[in-house]
N, C-alpha and C positions, 0 to 999 in steps of 0.2 A: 188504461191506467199508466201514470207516470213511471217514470224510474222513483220519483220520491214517496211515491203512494203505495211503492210493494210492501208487501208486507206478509207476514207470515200465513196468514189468510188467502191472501192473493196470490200469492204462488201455489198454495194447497191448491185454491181454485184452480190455476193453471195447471197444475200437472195431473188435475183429476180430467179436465178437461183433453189433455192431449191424450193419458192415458184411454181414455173412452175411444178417443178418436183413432187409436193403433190396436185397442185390443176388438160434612161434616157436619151432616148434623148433631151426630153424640161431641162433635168438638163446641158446636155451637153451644149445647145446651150447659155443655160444662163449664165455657167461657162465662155464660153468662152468670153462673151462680159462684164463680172465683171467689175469691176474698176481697176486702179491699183494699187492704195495705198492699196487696201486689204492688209492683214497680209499675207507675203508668208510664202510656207510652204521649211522646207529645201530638200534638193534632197535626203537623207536617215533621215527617220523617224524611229526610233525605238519606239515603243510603249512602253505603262509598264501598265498592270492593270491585278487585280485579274485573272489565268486562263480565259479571255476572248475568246481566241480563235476566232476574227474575221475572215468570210469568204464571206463576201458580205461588201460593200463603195458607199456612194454617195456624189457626194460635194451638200451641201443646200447652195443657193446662198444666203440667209437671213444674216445666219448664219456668210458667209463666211466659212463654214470649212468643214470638211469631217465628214460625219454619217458613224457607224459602226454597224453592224450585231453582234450576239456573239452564235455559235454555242453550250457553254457550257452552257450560261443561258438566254439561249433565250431572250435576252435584245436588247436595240438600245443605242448607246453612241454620243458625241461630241466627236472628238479629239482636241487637241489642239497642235499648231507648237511645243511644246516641246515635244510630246508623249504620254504625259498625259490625261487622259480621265473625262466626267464628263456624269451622266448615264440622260437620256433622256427618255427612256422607261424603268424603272430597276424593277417593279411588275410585272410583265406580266402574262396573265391567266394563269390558268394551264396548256391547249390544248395546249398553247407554248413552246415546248419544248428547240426547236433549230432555231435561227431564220438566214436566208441565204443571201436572196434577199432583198434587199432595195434601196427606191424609193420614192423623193420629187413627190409631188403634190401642188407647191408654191401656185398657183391661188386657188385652195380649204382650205389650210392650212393643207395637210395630207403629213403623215407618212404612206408610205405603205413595209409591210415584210413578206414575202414568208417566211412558221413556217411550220417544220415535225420533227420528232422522230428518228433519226438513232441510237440509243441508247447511243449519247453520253452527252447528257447533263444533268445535276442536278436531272431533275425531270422524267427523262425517266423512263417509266414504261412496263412490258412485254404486258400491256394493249394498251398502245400508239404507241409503237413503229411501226414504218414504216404503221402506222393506221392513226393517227392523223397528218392532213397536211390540209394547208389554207395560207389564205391572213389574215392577219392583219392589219386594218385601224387607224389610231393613230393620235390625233391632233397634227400637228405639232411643234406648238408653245410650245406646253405643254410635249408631251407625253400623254397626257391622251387617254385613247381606247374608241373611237369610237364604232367599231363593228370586230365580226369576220365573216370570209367567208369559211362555208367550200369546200374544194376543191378535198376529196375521191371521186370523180367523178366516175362513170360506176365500170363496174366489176373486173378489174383488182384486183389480191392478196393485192397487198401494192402501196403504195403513197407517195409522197415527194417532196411536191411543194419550189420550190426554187427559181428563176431566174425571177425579176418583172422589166416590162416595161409599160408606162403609154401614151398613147394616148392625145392629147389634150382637148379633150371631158372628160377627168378624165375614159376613161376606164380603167381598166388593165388589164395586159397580164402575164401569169404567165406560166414556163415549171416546168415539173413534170420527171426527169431523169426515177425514180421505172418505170411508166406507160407510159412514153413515150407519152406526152401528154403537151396541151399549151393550158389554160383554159381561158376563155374571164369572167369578172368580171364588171361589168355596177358599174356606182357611186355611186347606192344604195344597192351595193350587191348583186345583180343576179347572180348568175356562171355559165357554159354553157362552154363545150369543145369546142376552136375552132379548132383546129386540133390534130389529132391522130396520130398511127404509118401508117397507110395506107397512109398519107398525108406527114408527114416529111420525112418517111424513107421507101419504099418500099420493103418487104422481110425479114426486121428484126426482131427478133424474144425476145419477152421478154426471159429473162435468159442467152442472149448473151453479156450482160454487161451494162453500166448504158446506158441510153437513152439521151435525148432534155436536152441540159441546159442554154446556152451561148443564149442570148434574147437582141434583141434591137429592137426599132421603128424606121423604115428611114421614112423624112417627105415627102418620094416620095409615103410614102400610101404601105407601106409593112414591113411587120418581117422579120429579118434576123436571125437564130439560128443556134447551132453550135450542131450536134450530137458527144456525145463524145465518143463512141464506132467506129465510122463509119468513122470519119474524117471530115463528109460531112458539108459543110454551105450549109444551107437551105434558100431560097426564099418564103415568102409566101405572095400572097396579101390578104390585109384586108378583101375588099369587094366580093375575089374567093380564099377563101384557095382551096378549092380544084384543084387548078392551081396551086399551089406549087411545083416548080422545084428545084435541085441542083446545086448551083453556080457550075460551073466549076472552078477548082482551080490548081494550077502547081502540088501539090500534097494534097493529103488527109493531115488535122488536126487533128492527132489521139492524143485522151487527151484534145483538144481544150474546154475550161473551162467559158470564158467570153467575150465578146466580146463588143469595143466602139468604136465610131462613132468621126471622127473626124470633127473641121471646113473644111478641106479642102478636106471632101471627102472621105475620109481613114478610113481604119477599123484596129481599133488593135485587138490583139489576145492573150491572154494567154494560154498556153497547159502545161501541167504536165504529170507526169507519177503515180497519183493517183488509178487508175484501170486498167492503161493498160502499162505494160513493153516496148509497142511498143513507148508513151508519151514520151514527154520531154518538162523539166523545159525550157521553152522558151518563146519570145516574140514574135509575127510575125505582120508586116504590111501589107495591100493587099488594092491594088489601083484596083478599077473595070475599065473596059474598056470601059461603056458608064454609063446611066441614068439609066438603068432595072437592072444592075446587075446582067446579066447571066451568067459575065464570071469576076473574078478578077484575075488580079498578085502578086506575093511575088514581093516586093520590098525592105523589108528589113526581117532578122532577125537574132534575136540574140540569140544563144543557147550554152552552159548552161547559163540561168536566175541566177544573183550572187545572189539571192536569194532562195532559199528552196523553193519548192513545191506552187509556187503562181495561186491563186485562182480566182481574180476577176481584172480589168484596171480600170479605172479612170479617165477621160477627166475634167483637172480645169484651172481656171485662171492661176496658177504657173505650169502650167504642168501635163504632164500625168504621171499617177502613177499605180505600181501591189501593189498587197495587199498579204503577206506573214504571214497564221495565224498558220502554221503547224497542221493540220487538225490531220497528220500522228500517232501526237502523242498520240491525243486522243483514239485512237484505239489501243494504245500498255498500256492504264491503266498509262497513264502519263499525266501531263499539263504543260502549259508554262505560265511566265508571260508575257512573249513579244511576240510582234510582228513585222512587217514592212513593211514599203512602201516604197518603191523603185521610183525614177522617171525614167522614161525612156528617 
């Protein structure tokens, strides 16, 4: 891999590799039934704020707008239909270095964000890095922090929880790419692995590239996650992970990044070529062939993505959208101000 080809993936691979070697749905559902006089947003959004670096979105129906993630300072924002942003959680503890995943909790009034250390943000430290990784609970209304949850679970080398889905019971579900792992988080902050590598991905091996990222809740009572090494979409139910089988699929998702739930049944997909050359900047659709979801089909896609290296989808009242934070660059000792959303 290039110097121009690291990437936040590609390093994760790398340091799991060396470490080896030494040692929204309830948001989706609610978007979708919004109002319509909400403020639409337009079909290309170009962002503009300080090196943000967003790589996680969720629309808060309160709000009406999309929340953002910001991988350089571990913060939560508003956007707004011009681009422009207004910070929401902009102190954040220290622990938070890089925050990824994020996720309304309307009924409780929280703010939830998947926060680890890949050495790119503001406050990365040789102490924190690929150490420090959790859930962050934040009042919604406010921003103000709640609690944190840590989420270094078991023995694995390094951690970096990223990717949060939210139960209706307010649990949450978070994947961990470094460890290859999807942590269960109760309302009052309990943490507990709900499934491992022996459960998602049978055979694979830490150090063979990033792990579990791409996380949603179907309200049929099961996670669906996207191994980004492997291709695989995974099945798991709630109440027997250990019954967790692999969607059958027309082909493997290699790179497959994020993953949302459509009203009508459909799943989007975003995949990149972030840690794996086999990747590509693409969008894909997959309609399952019954209720359980053992088997879906490509029905659509579209590849190359007119956008760079997109990271996370988005299911809203005006449409669905990828999120384009150029992750790439922060790994080449570079920032950006902008960003984009794309609708699809």
């Amino acid at each position: 891999m290039t110097d121009t080809e690291i990437s936040r993936r590609g390093v994760l691979g790398a340091a799991v590799v060396a470490a080896a070697a030494t040692a929204g749905l309830a948001s989706s559902a609610e978007a979708a039934t919004e109002s319509a006089d909400a403020c639409p947003y337009p079909g290309v959004i170009t962002g503009h704020a300080d090196s943000l670096h967003p790589e996680g979105m969720v629309w808060d129906p309160r709000r009406k707008a999309v929340l953002l993630s910001s991988t350089r300072h571990g913060t939560a924002s508003i956007l707004k239909s011009d681009g422009s942003v207004t910070p929401l959680v902009s102190n954040p503890d220290p622990k938070i270095v890089s925050t990824v995943g994020i996720a309304v909790d309307v009924h409780r009034n929280r703010l939830l964000l998947g926060y680890h250390d890949l050495g790119l943000g503001t406050r990365s430290t040789p102490e924190t890095y690929l150490k420090e990784s959790g859930l962050g609970v934040f009042e919604l209304s406010t921003g103000r922090q709640l609690f944190l949850v840590d989420l270094s679970l078991g023995d694995e080398p390094m951690h970096a929880a990223d990717r949060v889905a939210i139960d209706k019971d307010g649990t949450a579900y978070v994947s961990d790419p470094a460890a290859n792992k999807i942590y269960k988080v109760t309302v009052d902050g309990q943490a507990s692995v709900f499934a491992d590598t022996s459960v998602i991905s049978p055979g694979w091996q830490l150090g063979t590239g990033a792990g579990v990222i791409g996380l949603l809740l179907h309200p049929a009572g099961f996670l669906l996650t996207l191994q980004y090494s492997t291709g695989q979409l995974v099945k798991i139910p709630l109440n027997a992970p250990q019954q967790a089988h692999p969607v059958t699929l027309d082909r493997a998702i290699i790179g497959g990044d994020s993953i949302a739930l459509r009203p009508d049944g459909t799943l989007l997909v975003v995949s990149n070529n972030l840690a794996n050359p086999d990747g590509i900047d693409a969008v894909i659709v997959l309609r399952p062939t019954d209720r359980t979801w053992s088997t879906a089909h490509e029905i659509q896609r579209v590849e190359p993505w007119p956008e760079r290296l997109p990271t996370d989808v988005l299911v809203t009242p005006h449409g669905d959208y990828t999120l384009s934070g150029r992750p790439d660059l922060l790994f080449k000792g570079e920032t950006t101000d902008d960003f984009v959303l794309h609708r699809i």
